[in-house]
Biopython code that builds the backbone (N, CA, C, O; Angstrom):
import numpy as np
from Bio.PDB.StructureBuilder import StructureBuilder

atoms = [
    (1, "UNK", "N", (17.308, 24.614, -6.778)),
    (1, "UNK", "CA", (16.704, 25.285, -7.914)),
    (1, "UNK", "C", (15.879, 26.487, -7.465)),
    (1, "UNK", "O", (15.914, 27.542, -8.100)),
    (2, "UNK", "N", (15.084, 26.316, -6.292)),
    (2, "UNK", "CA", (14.136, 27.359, -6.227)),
    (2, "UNK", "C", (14.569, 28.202, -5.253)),
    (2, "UNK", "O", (13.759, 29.098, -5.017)),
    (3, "UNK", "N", (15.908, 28.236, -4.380)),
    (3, "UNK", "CA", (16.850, 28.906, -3.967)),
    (3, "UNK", "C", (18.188, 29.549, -4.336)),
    (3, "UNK", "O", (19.037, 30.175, -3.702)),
    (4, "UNK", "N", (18.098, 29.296, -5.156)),
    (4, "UNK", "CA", (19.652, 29.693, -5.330)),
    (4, "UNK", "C", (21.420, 28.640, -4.943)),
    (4, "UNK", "O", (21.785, 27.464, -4.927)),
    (5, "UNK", "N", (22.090, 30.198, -4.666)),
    (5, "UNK", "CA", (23.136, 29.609, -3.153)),
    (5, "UNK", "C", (22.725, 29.736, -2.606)),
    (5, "UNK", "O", (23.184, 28.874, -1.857)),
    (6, "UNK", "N", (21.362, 30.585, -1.597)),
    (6, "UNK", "CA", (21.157, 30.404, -0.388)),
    (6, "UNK", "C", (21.158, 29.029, 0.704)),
    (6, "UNK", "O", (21.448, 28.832, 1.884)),
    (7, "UNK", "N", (20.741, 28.375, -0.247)),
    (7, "UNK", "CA", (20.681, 27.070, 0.433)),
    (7, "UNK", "C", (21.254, 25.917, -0.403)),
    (7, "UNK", "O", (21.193, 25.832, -1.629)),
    (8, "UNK", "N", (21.903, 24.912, 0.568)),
    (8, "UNK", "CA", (22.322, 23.589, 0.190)),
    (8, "UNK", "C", (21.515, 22.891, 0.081)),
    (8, "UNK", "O", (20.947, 22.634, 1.142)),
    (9, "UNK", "N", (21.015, 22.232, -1.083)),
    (9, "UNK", "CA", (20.257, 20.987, -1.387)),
    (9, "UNK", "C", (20.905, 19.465, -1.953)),
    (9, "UNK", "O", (21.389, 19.502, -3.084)),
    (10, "UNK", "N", (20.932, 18.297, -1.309)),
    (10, "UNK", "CA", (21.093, 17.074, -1.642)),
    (10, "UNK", "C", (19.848, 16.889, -1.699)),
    (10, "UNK", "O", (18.857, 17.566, -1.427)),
    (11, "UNK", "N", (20.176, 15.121, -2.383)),
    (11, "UNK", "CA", (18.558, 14.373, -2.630)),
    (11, "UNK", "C", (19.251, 13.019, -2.237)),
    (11, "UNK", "O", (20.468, 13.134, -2.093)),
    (12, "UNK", "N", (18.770, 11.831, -2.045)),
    (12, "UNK", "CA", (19.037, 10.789, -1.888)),
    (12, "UNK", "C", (17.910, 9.561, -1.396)),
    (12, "UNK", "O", (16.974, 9.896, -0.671)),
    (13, "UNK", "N", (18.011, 8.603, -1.690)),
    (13, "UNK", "CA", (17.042, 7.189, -1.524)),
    (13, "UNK", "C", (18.049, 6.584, -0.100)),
    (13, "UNK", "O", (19.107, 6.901, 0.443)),
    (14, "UNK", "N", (16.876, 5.444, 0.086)),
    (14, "UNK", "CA", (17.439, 4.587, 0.853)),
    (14, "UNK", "C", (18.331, 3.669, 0.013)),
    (14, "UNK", "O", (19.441, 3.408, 0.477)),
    (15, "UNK", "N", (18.028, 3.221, -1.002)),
    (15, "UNK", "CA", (19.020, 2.920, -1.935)),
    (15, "UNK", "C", (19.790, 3.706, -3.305)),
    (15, "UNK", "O", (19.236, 4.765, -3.598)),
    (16, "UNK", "N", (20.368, 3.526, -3.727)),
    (16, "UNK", "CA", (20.828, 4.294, -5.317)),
    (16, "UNK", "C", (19.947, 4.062, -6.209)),
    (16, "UNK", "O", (20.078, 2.866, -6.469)),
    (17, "UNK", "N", (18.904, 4.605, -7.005)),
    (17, "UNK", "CA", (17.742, 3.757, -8.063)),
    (17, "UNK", "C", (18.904, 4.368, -9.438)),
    (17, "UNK", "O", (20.038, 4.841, -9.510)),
    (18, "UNK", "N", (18.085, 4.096, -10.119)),
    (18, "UNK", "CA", (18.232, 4.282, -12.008)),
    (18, "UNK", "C", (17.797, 5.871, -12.037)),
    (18, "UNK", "O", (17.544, 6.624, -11.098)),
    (19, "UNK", "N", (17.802, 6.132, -13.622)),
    (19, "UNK", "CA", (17.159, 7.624, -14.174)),
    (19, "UNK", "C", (15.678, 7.330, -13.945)),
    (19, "UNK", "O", (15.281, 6.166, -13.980)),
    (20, "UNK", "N", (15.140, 7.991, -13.794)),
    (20, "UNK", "CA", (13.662, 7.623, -13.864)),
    (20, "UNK", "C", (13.065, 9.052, -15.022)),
    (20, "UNK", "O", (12.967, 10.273, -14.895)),
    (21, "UNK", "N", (12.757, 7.990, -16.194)),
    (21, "UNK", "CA", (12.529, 9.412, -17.605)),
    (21, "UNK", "C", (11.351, 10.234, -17.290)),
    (21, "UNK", "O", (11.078, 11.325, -17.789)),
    (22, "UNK", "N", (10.615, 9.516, -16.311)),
    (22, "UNK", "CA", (9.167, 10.149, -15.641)),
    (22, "UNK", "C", (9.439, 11.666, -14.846)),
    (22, "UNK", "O", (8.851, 12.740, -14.968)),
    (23, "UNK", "N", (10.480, 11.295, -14.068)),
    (23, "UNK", "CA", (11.118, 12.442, -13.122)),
    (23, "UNK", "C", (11.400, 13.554, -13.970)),
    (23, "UNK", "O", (11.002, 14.719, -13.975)),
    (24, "UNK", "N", (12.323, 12.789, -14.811)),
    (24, "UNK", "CA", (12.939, 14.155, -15.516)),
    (24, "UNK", "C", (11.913, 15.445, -16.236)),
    (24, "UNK", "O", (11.950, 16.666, -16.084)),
    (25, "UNK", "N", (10.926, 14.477, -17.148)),
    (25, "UNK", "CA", (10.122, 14.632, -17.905)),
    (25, "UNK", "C", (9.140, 15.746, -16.866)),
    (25, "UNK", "O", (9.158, 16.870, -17.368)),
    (26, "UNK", "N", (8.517, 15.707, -15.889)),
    (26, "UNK", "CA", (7.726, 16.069, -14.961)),
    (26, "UNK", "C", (8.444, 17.551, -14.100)),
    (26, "UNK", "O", (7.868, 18.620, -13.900)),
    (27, "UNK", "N", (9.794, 17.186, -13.724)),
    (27, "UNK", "CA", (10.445, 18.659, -13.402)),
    (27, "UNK", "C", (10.830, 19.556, -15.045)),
    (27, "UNK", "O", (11.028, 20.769, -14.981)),
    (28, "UNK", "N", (10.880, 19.059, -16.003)),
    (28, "UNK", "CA", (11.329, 19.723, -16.960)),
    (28, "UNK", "C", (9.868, 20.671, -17.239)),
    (28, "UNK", "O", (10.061, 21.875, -17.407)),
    (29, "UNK", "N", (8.708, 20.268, -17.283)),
    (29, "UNK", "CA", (7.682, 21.037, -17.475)),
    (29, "UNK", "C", (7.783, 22.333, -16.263)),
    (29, "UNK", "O", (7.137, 23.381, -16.271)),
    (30, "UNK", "N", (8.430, 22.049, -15.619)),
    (30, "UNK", "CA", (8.264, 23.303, -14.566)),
    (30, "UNK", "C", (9.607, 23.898, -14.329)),
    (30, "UNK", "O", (9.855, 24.560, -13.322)),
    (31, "UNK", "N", (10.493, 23.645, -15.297)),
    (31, "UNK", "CA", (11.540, 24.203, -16.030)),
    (31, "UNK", "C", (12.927, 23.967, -14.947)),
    (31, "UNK", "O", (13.916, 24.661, -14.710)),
    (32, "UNK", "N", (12.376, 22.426, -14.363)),
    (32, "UNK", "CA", (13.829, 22.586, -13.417)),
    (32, "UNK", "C", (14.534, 21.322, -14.647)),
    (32, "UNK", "O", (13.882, 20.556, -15.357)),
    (33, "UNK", "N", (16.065, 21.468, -14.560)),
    (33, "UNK", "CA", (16.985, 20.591, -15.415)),
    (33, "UNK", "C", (17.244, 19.373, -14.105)),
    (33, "UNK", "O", (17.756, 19.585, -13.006)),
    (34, "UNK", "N", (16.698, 18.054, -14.653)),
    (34, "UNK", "CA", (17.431, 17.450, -13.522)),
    (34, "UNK", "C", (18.511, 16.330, -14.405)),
    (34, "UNK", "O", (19.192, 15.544, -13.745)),
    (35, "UNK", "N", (18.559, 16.335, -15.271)),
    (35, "UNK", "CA", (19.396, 15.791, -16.230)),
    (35, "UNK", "C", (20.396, 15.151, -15.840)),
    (35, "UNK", "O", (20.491, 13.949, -16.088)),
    (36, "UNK", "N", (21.444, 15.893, -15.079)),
    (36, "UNK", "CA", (22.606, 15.638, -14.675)),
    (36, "UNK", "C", (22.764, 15.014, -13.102)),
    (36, "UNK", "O", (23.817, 14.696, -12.549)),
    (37, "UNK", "N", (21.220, 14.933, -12.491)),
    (37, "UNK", "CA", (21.199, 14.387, -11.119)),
    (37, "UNK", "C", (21.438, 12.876, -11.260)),
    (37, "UNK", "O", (20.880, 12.288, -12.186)),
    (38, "UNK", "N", (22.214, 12.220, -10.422)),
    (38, "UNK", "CA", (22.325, 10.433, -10.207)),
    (38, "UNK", "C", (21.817, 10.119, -9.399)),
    (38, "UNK", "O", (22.053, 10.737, -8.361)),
    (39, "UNK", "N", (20.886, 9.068, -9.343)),
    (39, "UNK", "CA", (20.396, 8.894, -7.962)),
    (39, "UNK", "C", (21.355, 8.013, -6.791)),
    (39, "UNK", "O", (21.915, 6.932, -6.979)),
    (40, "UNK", "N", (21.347, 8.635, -5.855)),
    (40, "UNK", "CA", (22.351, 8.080, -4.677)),
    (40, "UNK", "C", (21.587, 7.476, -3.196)),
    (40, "UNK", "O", (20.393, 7.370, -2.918)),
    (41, "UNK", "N", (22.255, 7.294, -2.767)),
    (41, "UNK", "CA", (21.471, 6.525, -1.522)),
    (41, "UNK", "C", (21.889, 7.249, -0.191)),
    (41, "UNK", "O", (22.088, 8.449, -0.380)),
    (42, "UNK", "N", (22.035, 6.919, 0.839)),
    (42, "UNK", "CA", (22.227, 7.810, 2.463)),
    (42, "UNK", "C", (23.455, 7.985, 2.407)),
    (42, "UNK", "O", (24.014, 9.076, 2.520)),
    (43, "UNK", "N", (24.258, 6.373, 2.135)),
    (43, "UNK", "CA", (25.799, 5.959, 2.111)),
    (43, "UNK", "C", (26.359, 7.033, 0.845)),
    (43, "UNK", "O", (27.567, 6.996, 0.611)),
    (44, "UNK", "N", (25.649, 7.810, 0.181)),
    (44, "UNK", "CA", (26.496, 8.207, -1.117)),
    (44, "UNK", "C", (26.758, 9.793, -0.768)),
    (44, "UNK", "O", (27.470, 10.498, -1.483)),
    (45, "UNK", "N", (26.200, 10.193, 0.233)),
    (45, "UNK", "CA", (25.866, 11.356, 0.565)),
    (45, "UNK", "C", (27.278, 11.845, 0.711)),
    (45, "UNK", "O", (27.897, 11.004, 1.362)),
    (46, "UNK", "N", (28.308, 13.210, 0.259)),
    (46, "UNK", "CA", (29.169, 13.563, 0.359)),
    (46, "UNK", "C", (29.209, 14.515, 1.344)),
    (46, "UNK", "O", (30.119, 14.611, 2.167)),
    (47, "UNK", "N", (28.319, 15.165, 1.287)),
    (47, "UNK", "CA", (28.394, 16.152, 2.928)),
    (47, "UNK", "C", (27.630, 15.588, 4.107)),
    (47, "UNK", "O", (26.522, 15.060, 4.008)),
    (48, "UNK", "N", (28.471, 15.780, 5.496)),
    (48, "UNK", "CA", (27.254, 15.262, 7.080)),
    (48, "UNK", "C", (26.414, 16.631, 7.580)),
    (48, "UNK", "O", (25.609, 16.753, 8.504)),
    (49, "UNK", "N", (26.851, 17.484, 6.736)),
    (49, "UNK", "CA", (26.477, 19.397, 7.878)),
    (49, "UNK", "C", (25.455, 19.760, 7.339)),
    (49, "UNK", "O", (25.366, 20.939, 6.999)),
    (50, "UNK", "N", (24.292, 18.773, 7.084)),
    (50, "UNK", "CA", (22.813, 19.124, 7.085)),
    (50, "UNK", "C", (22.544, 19.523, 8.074)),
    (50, "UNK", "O", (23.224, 19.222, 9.055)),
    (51, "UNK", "N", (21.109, 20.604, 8.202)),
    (51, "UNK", "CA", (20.742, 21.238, 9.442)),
    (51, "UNK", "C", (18.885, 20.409, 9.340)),
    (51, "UNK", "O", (18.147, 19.928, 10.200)),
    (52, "UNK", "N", (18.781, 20.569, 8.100)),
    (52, "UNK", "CA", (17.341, 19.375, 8.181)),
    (52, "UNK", "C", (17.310, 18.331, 6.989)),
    (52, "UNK", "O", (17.680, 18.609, 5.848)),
    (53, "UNK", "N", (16.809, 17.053, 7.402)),
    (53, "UNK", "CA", (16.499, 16.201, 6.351)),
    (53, "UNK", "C", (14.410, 15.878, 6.388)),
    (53, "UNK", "O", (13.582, 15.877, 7.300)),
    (54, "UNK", "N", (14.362, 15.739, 5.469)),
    (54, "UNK", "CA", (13.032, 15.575, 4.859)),
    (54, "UNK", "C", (13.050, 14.615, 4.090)),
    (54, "UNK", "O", (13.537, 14.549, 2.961)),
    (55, "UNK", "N", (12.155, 13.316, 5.093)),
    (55, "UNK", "CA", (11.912, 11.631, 4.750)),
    (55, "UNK", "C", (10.534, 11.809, 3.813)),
    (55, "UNK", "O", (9.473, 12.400, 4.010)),
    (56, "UNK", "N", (10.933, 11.204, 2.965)),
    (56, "UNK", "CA", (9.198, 11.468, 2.143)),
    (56, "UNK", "C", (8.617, 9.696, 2.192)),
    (56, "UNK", "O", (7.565, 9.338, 1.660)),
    (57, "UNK", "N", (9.601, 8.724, 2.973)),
    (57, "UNK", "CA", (8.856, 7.482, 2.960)),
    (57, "UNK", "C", (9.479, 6.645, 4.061)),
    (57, "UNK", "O", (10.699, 6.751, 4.194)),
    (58, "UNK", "N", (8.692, 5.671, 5.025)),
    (58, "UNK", "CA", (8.954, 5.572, 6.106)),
    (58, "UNK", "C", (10.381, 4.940, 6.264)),
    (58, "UNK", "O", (11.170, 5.171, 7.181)),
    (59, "UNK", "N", (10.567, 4.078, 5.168)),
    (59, "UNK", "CA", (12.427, 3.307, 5.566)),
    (59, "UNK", "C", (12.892, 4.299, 5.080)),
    (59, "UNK", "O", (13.924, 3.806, 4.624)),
    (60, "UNK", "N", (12.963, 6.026, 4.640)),
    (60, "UNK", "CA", (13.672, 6.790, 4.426)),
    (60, "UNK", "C", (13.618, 7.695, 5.714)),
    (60, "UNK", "O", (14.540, 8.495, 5.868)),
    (61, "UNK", "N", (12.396, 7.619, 6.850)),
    (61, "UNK", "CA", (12.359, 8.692, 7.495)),
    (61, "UNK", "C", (13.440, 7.804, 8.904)),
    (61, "UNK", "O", (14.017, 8.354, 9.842)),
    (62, "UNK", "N", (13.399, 6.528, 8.610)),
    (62, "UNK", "CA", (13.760, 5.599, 9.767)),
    (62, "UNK", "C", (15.471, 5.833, 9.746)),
    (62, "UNK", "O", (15.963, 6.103, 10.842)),
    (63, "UNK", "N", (16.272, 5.759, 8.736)),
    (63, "UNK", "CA", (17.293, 5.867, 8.468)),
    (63, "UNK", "C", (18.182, 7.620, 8.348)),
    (63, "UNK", "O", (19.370, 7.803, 8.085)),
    (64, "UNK", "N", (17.234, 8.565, 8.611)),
    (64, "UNK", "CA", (16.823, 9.850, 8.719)),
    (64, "UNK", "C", (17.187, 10.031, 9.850)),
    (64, "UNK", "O", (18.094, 10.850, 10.001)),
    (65, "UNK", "N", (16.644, 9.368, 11.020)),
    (65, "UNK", "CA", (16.392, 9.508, 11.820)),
    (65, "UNK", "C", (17.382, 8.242, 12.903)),
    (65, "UNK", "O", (17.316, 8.156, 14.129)),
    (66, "UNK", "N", (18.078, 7.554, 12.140)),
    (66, "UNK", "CA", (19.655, 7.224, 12.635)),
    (66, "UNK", "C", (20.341, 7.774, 12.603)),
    (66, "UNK", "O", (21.334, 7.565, 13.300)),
    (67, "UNK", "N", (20.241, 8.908, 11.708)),
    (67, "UNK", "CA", (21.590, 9.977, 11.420)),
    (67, "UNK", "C", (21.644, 10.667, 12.782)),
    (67, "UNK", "O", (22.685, 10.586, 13.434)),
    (68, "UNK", "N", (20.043, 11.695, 13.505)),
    (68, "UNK", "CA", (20.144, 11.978, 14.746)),
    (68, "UNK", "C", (21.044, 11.415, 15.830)),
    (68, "UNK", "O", (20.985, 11.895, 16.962)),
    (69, "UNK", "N", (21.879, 10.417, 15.540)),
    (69, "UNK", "CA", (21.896, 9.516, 16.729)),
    (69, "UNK", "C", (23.957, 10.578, 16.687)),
    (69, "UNK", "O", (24.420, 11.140, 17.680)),
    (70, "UNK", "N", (24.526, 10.522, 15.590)),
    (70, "UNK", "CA", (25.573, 11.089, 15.537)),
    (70, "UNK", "C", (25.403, 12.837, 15.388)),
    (70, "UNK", "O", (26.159, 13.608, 15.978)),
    (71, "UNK", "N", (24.366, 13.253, 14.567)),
    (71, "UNK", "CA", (24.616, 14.593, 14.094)),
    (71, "UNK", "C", (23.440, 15.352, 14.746)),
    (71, "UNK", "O", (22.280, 14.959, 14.871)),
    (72, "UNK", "N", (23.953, 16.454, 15.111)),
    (72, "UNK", "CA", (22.383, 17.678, 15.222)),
    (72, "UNK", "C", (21.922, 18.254, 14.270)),
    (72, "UNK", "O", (22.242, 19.344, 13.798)),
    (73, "UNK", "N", (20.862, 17.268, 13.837)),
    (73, "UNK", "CA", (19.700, 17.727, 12.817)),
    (73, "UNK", "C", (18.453, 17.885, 12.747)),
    (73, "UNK", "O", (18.174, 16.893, 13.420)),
    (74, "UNK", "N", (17.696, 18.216, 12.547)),
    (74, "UNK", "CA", (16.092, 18.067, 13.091)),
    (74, "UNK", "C", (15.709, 17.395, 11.141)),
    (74, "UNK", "O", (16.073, 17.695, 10.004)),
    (75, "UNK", "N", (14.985, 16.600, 11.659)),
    (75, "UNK", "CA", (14.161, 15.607, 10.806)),
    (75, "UNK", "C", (12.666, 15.938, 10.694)),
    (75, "UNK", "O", (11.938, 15.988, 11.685)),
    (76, "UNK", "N", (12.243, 16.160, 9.442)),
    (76, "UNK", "CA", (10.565, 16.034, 8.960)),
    (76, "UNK", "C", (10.854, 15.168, 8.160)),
    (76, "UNK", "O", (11.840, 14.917, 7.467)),
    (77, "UNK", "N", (8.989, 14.325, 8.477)),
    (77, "UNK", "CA", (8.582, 13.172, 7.536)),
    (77, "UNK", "C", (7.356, 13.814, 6.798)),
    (77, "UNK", "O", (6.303, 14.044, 7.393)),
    (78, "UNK", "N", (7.513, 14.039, 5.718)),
    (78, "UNK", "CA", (6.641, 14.444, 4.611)),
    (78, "UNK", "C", (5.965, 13.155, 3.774)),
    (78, "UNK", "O", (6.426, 12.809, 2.686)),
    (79, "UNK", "N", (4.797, 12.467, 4.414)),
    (79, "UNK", "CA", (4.804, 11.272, 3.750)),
    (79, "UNK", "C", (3.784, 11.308, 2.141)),
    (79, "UNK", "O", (2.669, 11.761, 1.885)),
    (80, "UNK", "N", (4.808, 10.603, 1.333)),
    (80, "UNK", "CA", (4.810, 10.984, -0.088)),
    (80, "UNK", "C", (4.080, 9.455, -0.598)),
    (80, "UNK", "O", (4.128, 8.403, 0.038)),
    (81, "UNK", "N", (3.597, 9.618, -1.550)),
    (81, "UNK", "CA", (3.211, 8.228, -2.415)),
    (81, "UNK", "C", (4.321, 8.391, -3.607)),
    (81, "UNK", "O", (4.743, 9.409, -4.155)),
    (82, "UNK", "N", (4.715, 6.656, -3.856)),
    (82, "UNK", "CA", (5.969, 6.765, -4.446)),
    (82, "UNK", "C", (4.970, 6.858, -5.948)),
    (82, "UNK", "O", (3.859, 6.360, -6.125)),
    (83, "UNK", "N", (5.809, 7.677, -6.917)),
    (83, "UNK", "CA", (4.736, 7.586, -8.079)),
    (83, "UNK", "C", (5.327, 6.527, -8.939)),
    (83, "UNK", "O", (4.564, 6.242, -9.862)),
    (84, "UNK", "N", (6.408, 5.868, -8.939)),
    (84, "UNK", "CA", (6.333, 4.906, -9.796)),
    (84, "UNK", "C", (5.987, 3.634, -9.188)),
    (84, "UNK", "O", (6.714, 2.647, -9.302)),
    (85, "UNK", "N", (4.924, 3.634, -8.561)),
    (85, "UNK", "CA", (3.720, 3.069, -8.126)),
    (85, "UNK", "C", (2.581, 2.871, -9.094)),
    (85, "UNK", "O", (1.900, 1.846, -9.113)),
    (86, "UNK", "N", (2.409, 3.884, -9.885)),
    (86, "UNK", "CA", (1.460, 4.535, -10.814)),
    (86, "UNK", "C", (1.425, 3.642, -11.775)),
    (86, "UNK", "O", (2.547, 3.151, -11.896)),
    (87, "UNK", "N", (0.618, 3.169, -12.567)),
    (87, "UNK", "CA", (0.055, 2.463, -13.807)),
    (87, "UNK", "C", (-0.530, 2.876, -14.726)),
    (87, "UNK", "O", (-0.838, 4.066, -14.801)),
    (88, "UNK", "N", (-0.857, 1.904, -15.748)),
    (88, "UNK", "CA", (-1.758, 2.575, -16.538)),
    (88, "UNK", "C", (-1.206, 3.461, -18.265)),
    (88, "UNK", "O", (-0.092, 3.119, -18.660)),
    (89, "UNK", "N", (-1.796, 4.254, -18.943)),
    (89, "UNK", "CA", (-0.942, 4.153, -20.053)),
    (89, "UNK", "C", (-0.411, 5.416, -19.772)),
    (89, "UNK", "O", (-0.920, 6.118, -18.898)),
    (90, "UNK", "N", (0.683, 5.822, -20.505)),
    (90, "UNK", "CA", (2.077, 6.910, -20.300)),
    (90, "UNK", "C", (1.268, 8.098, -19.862)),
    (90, "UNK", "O", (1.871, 8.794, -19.046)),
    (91, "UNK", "N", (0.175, 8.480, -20.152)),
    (91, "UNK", "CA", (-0.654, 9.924, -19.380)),
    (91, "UNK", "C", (-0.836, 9.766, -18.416)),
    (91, "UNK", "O", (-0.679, 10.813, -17.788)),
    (92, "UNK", "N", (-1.249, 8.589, -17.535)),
    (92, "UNK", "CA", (-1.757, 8.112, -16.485)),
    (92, "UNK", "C", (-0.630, 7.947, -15.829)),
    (92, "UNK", "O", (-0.926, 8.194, -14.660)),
    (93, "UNK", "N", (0.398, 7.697, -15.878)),
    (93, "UNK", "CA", (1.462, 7.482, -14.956)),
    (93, "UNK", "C", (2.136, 9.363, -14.778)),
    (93, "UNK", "O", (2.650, 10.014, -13.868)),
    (94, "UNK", "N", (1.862, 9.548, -15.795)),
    (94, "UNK", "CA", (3.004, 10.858, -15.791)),
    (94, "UNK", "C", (1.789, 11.612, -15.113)),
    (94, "UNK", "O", (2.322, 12.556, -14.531)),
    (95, "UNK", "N", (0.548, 11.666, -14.914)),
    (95, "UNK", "CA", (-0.101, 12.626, -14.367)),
    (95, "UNK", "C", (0.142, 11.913, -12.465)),
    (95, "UNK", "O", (-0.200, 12.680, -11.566)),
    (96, "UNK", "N", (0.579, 10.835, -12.159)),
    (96, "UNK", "CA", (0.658, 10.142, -10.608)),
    (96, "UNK", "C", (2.336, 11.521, -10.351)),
    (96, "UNK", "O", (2.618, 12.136, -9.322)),
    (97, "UNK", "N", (3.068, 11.553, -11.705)),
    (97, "UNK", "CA", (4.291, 12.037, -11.102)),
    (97, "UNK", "C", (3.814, 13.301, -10.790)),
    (97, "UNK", "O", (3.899, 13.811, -9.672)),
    (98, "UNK", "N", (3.268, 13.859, -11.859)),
    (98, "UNK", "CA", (3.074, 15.210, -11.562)),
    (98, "UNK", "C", (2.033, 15.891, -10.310)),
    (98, "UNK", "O", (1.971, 17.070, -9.960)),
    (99, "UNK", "N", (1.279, 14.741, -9.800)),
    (99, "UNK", "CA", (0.850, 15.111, -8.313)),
    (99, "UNK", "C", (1.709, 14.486, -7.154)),
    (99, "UNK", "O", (1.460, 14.601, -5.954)),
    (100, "UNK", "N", (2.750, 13.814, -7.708)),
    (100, "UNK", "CA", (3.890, 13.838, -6.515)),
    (100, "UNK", "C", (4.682, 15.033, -6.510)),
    (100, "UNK", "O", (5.038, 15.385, -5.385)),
    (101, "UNK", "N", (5.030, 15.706, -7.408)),
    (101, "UNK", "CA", (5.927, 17.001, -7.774)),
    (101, "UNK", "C", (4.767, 18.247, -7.683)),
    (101, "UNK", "O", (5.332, 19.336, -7.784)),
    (102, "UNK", "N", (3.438, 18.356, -7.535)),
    (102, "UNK", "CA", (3.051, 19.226, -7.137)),
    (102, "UNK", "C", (2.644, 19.468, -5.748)),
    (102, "UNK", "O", (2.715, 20.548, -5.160)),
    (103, "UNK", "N", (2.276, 18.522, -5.354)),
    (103, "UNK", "CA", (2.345, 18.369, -3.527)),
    (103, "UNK", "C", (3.720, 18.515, -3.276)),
    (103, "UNK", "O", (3.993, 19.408, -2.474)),
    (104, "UNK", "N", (4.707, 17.846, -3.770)),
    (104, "UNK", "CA", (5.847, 18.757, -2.797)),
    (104, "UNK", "C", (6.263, 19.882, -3.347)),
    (104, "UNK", "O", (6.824, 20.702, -2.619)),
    (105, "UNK", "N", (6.147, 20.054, -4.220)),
    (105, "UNK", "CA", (6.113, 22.021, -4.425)),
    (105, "UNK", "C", (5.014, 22.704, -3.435)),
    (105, "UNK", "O", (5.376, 23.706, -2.818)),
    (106, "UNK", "N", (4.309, 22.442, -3.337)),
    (106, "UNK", "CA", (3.479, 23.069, -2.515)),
    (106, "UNK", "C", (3.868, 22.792, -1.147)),
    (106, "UNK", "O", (4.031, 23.827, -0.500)),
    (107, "UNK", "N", (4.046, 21.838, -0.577)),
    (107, "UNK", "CA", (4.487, 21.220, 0.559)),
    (107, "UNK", "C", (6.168, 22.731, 0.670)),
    (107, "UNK", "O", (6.003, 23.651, 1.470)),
    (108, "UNK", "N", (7.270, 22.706, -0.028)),
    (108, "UNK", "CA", (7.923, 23.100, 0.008)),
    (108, "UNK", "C", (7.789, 24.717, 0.240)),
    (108, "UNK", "O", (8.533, 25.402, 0.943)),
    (109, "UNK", "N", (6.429, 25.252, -0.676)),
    (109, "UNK", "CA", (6.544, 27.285, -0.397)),
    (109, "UNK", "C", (5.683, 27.019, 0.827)),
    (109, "UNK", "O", (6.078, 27.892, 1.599)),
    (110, "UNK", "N", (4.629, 26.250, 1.538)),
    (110, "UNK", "CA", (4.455, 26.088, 2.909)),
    (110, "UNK", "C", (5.590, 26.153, 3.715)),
    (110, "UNK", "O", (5.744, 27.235, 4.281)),
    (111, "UNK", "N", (6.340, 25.382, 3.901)),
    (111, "UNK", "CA", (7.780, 25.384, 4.297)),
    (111, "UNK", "C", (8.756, 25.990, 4.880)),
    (111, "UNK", "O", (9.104, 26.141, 6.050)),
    (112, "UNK", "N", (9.186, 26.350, 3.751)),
    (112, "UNK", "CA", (10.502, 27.795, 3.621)),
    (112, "UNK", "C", (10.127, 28.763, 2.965)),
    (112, "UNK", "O", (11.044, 29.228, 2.287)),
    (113, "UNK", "N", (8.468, 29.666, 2.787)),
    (113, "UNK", "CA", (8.227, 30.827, 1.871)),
    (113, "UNK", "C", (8.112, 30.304, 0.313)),
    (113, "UNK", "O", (8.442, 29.181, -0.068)),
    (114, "UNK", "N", (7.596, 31.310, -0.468)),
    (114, "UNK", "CA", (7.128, 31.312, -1.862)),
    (114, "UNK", "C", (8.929, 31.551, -2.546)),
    (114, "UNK", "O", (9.860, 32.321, -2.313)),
    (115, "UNK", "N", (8.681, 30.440, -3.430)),
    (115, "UNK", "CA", (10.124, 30.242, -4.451)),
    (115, "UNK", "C", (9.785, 30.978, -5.504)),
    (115, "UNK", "O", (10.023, 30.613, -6.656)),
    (116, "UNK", "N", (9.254, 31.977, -5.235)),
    (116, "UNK", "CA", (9.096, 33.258, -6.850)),
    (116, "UNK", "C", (8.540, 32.343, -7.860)),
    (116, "UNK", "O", (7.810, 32.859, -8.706)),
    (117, "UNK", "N", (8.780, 30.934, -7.928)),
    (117, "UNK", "CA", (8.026, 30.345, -9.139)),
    (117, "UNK", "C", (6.272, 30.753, -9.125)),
    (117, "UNK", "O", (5.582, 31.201, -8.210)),
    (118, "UNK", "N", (5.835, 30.300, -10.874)),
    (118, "UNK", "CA", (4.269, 30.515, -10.462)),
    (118, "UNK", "C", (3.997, 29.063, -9.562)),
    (118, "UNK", "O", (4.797, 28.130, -9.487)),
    (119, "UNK", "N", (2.523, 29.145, -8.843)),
    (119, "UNK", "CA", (2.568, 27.934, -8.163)),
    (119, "UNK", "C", (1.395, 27.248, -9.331)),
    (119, "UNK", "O", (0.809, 27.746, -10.293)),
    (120, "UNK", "N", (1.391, 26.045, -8.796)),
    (120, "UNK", "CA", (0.824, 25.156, -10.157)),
    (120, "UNK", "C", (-0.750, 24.669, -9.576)),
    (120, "UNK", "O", (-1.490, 23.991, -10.290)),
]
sb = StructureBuilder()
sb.init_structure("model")
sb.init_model(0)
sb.init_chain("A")
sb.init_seg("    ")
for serial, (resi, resn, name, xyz) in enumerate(atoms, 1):
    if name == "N":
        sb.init_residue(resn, " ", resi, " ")
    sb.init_atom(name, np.array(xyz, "f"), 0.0, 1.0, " ", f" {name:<3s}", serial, name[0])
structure = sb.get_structure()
């Protein structure tokens, strides 16, 4: 989204989860569509010719970091709090997502440069 084609982006869990309406709801305020994303797991992954993966939780950075063992990739662990962790009534949870989605926006124009978006 905040590249273009320049760059290839996958997403994936250690397992396949559900929609999560929190996710959607939380990138849609910052005008990304994730609508049509499924969530997939390592095994679902259709391309191997990543050049970096980025673990945001430790059985994701561990399994990240099995891939090294076949492919040349360099691995960061960005360690994330999972937000549907979060409790409490529907403001209170959706404000846990939206400081998971603003730390890694921010985490991300640290990164690879400013994505022309405003920053939040």
């Amino acid at each position: 989204h905040y590249f273009g084609h320049r760059v290839y982006v996958d997403s994936c869990g250690v397992r396949a989860g559900e929609r999560d309406e929190f996710v959607l709801q939380v990138l849609d305020e910052i005008g990304v569509d994730a609508s049509r994303h499924s969530a997939k797991s390592f095994d679902d992954l259709e391309d191997s010719g990543f050049d970096l993966v980025i673990s945001l939780s430790p059985e994701a950075h561990h399994k990240a970091m099995e891939m090294t063992r076949t492919m040349a990739i360099e691995v960061e662990y960005w360690p994330t709090i999972d937000p549907s962790l979060y409790s409490g009534s529907r403001e209170q949870i959706l404000d846990g997502y939206r400081a998971c989605r603003d730390a890694l926006r921010k985490r991300i124009n640290e990164r690879f440069g400013e994505t022309g978006l405003p920053s939040v």
